[in-house]
C-alpha positions in Angstrom: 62.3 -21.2 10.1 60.8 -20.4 6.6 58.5 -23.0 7.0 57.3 -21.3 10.3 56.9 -17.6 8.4 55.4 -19.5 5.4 52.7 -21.0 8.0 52.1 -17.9 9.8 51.7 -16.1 6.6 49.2 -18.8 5.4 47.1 -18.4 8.8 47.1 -14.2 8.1 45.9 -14.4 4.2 43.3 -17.0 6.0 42.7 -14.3 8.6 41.9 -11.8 6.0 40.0 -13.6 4.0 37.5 -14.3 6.5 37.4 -10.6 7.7 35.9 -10.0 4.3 32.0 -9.2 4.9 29.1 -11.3 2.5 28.1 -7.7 1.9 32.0 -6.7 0.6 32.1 -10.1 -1.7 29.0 -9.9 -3.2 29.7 -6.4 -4.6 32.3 -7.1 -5.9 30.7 -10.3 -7.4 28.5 -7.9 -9.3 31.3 -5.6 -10.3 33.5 -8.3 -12.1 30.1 -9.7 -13.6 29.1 -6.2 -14.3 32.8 -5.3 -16.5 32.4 -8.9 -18.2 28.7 -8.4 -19.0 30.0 -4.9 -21.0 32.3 -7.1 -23.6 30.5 -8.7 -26.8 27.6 -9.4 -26.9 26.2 -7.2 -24.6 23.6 -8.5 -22.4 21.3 -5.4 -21.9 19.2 -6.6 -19.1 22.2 -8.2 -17.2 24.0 -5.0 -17.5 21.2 -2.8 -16.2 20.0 -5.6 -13.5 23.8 -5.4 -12.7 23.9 -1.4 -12.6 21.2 -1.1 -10.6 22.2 -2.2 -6.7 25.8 -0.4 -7.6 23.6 2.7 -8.0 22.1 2.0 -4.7 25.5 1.5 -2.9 26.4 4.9 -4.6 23.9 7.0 -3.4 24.2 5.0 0.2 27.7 6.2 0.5 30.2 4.1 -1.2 31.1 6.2 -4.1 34.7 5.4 -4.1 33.8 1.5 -3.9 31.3 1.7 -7.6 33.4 5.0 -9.0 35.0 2.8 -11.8 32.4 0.6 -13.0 29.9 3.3 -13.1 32.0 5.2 -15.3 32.7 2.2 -17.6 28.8 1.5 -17.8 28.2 5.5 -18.4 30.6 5.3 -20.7 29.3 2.4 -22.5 25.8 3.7 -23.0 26.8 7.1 -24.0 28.9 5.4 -27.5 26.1 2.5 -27.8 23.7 3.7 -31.2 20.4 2.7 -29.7 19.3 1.8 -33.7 21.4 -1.3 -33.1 19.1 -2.8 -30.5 15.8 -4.0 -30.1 13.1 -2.9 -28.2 13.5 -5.0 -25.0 17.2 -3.9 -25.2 16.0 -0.3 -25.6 14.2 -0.6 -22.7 16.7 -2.0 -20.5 19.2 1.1 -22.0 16.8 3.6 -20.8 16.6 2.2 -17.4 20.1 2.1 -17.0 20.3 5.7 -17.8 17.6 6.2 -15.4 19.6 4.3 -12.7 22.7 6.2 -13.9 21.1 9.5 -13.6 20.5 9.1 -10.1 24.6 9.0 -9.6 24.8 12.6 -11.4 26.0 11.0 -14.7 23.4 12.1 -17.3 23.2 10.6 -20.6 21.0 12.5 -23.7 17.4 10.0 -24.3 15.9 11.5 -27.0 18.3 8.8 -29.4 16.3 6.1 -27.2 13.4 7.4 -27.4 13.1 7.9 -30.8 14.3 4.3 -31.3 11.7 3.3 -28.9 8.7 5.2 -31.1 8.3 1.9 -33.4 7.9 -0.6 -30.8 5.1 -2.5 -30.8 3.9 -3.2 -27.3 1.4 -5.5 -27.3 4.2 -8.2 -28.1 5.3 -7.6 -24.7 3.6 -6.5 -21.7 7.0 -7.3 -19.6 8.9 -4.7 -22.3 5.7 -2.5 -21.6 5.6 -2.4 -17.8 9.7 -1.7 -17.6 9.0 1.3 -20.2 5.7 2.7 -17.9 8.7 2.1 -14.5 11.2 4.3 -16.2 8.7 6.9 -17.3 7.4 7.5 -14.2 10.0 6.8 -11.5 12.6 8.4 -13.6 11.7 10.8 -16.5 9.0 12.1 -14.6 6.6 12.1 -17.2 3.0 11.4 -17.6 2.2 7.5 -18.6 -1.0 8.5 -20.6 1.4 11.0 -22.8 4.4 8.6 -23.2 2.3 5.2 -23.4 -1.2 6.2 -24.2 -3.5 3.5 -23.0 -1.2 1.3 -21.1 -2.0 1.3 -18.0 -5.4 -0.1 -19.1 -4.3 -2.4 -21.1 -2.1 -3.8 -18.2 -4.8 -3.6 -16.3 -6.8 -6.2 -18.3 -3.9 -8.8 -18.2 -4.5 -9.2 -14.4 -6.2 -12.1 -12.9 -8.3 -11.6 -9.5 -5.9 -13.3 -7.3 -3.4 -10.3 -8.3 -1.3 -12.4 -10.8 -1.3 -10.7 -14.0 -1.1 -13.2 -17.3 1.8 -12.9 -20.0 1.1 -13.1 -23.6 0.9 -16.9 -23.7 -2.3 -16.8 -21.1 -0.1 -18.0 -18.5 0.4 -16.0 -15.2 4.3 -15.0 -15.1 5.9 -14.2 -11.7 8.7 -11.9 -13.5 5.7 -10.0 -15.4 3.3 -9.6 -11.8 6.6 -7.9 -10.0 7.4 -5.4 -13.0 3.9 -4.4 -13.5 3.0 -3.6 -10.1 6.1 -1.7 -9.9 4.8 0.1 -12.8 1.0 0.8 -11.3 2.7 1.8 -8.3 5.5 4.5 -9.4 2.8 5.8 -12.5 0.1 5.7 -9.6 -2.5 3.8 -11.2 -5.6 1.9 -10.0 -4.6 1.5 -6.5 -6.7 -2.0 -6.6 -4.5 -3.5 -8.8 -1.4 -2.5 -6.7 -3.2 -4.1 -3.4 -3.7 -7.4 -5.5 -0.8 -7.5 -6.7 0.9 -7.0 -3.3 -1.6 -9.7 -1.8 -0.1 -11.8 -4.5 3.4 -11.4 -4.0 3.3 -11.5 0.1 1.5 -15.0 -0.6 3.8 -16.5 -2.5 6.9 -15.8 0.1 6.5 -19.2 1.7 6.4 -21.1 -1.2 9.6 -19.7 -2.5 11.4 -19.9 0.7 10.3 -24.1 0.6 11.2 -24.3 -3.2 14.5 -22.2 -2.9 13.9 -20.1 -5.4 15.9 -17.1 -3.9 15.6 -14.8 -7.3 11.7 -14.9 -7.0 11.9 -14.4 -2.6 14.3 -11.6 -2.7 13.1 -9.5 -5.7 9.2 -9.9 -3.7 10.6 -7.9 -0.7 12.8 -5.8 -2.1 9.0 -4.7 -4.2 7.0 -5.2 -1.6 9.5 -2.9 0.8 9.6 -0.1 -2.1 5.3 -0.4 -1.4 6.0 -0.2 2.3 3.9 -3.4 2.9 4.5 -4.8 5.9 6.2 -8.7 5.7 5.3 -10.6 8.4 9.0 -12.9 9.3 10.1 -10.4 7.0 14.1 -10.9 9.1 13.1 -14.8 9.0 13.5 -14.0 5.4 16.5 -12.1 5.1 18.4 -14.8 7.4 17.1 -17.7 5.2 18.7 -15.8 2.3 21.5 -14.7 4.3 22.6 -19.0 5.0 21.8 -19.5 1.2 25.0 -17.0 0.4 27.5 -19.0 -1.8 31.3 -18.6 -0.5 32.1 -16.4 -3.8 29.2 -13.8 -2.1 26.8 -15.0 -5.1 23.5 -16.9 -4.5 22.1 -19.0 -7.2 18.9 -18.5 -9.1 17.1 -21.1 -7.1 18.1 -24.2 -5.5 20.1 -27.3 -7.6 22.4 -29.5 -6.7 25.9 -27.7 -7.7 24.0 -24.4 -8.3 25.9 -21.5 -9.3 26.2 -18.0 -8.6 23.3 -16.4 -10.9 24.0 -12.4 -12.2 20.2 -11.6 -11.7 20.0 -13.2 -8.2 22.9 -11.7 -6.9 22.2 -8.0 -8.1 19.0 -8.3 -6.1 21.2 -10.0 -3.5 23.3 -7.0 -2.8 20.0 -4.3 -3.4 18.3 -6.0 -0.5 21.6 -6.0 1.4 21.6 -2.6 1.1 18.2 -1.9 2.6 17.1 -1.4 6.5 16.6 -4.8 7.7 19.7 -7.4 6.5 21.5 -6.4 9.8 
């Protein structure tokens, strides 16, 4: 007899288990990763990579479901002395407040941006293109009067073909995304947003056949935010959707015994959370 109710019990837990949605397990992939990315040392871009798709599931309706972990991020930023960080960190801590904002839990950036004032940007045009996103998606203020000069200066560091080159002369996926994010929300030179969106849409197939799922899933969640249109755009989404790992994660791109990577996955569950993974 207990053997029965221990089998039966067995074959429920299995039963719930599998009623669990990918969508379900991979946020809450990003909220344990999220709480573990808060202890020492403190990964500033994993935690505002991490913040960022819970701030999206907020403001889609699951307040209840990212409640806690907002409030442990808000309240992490809020006792952090931005003097203690450098400038890429700095940068990453005023996007999360950006992102944070959006949630109704507002956070004082004149201490960031004061630490921000001796930065010297021309060491990095990644750091540089980040700073121009948060300024004009989310402080609303005038790239010319926060970063005088720029957009120009971005402007220069892209090739015809819509790549644009990092510091070492080399064109840099990571650097082409961010930047045209940047030209788009600060509405610069709309030529450099269409090559940059040629650029993006024509590297799709190539990361599909290489499996690099970080590189395919942060294009269409940019190129959605620019309303392109992505031809097999649902091809895409059910590629990624079969790459899922059983924890909910995906890895960084495809190796034998890959893992569950923190920046993939936050872009896993953004893109989840967009019209089109259904």
């Amino acid at each position: 007899m207990l053997r029965g109710v221990l089998l039966i019990g067995l074959v429920c837990c299995q039963a719930a288990i599998a009623r669990v949605s990918p969508e379900t397990q991979t946020m809450e992939w990003v909220k344990r990763d999220l709480l573990s990315a808060l202890d020492a040392p403190v990964n500033m871009n994993r935690v505002a990579s991490l913040t960022f798709p819970l701030v999206s599931a907020w403001k889609g309706g699951l307040q209840k479901e990212t409640q806690d972990v907002l409030d442990r991020v808000a309240g992490f930023i809020r006792s952090a002395d931005p003097r203690d960080y450098a400038c890429g960190e700095l940068v990453d801590i005023h996007l999360t407040i950006g992102f944070l904002a959006e949630t109704g839990r507002a956070i004082d950036l004149n201490p960031v941006k004061e630490a921000l004032i001796p930065c010297d940007w021309g060491k990095s045009r990644f750091d540089l293109a980040n700073a121009l996103f948060f300024t004009c998606r989310y402080a609303g203020e005038e790239p010319e009067t926060a970063f005088p000069g720029a957009l120009r200066y971005l402007e220069k560091a892209q090739r015809s073909d819509g790549a644009f080159i990092a510091e070492n002369g080399k064109p840099w996926f990571y650097l082409t995304s961010h930047a045209l994010m940047a030209f788009h929300y600060c509405k610069g030179n709309p030529v450099v947003v269409e090559r940059g969106s040629r650029n993006l849409l024509a590297q799709l197939p190539e990361f599909r056949q290489s499996g690099f799922y970080d590189g395919l899933i942060e294009s269409l969640i940019f190129l959605r935010w620019l309303d392109v249109e992505i031809p097999q755009f649902a091809d895409y989404v059910a590629f990624i959707r079969d790459s899922i790992n059983p924890d909910g994660g995906i890895c960084f791109s495809r190796k034998p015994d890959c893992q569950s990577h923190w920046h993939a996955v936050s872009l896993l569950l953004e893109l989840q959370l967009m019209d089109g993974w259904e």
